[in-house]
N, C-alpha and C positions, 0 to 999 in steps of 0.2 A: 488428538484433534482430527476431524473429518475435513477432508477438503471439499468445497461448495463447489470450486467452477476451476480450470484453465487457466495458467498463470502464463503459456508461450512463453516464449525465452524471456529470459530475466536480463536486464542491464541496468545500469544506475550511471547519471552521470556524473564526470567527472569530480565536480565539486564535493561530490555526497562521497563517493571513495574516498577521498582523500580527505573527508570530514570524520565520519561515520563510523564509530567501531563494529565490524564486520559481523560479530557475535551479537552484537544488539541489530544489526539488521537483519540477522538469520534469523531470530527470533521474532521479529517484526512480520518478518514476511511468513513464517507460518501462522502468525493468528492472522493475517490479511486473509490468508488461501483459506481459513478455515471461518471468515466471514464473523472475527471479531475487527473492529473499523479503527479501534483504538480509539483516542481524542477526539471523537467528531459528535456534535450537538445531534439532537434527537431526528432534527428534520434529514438532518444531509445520512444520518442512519438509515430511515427509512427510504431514502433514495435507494439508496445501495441497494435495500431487499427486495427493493421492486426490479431494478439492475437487475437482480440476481432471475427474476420472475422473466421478465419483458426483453431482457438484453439491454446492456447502457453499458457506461464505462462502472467502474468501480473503484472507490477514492478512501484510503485508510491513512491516516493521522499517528505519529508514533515520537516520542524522545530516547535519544539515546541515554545512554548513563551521566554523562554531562550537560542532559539538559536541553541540547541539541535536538529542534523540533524538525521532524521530517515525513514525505509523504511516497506513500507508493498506491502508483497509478497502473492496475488493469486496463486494456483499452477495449471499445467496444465489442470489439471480435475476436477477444483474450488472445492477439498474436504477441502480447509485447506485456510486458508487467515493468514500471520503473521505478526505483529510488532517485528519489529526487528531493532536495535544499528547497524552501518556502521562494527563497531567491531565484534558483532553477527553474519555477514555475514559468 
């Protein structure tokens, strides 16, 4: 897979580590970097590719193996990339 954009350091908070099987995040977070969104409805898709065009944040949608829904957030000026619980938000 090609990476699109700048992921900046990576962190996840708390809750999602200690949720999260690490494997299924690793894997999350390369289709994020390579600009598959995972779970996200067509519109909030297209956001993203204009994001990718324009500059914006960048928002991918992912379950882990049990099911466990989670999101990782690029931030405007790709300094920070996060795993994050729907709860987290």
């Amino acid at each position: 897979m090609t990476e699109k954009f700048l992921l900046g350091q990576t962190v996840s908070t708390r809750n999602a580590a200690d949720t999260l099987y690490p494997e299924d995040v690793l894997i999350a977070m390369t289709r994020h970097h390579s600009g598959d969104w995972g779970d996200l409805c067509e519109q909030d898709r297209q956001a993203n590719e204009r994001a990718l065009i324009l500059g914006g944040r960048l928002f991918s949608v992912y379950q882990d193996r049990n099911g466990t829904r989670f999101y990782i957030i690029t931030e405007c000026d790709h300094s920070y990339t996060t795993v994050l619980l729907p709860e987290d938000y």
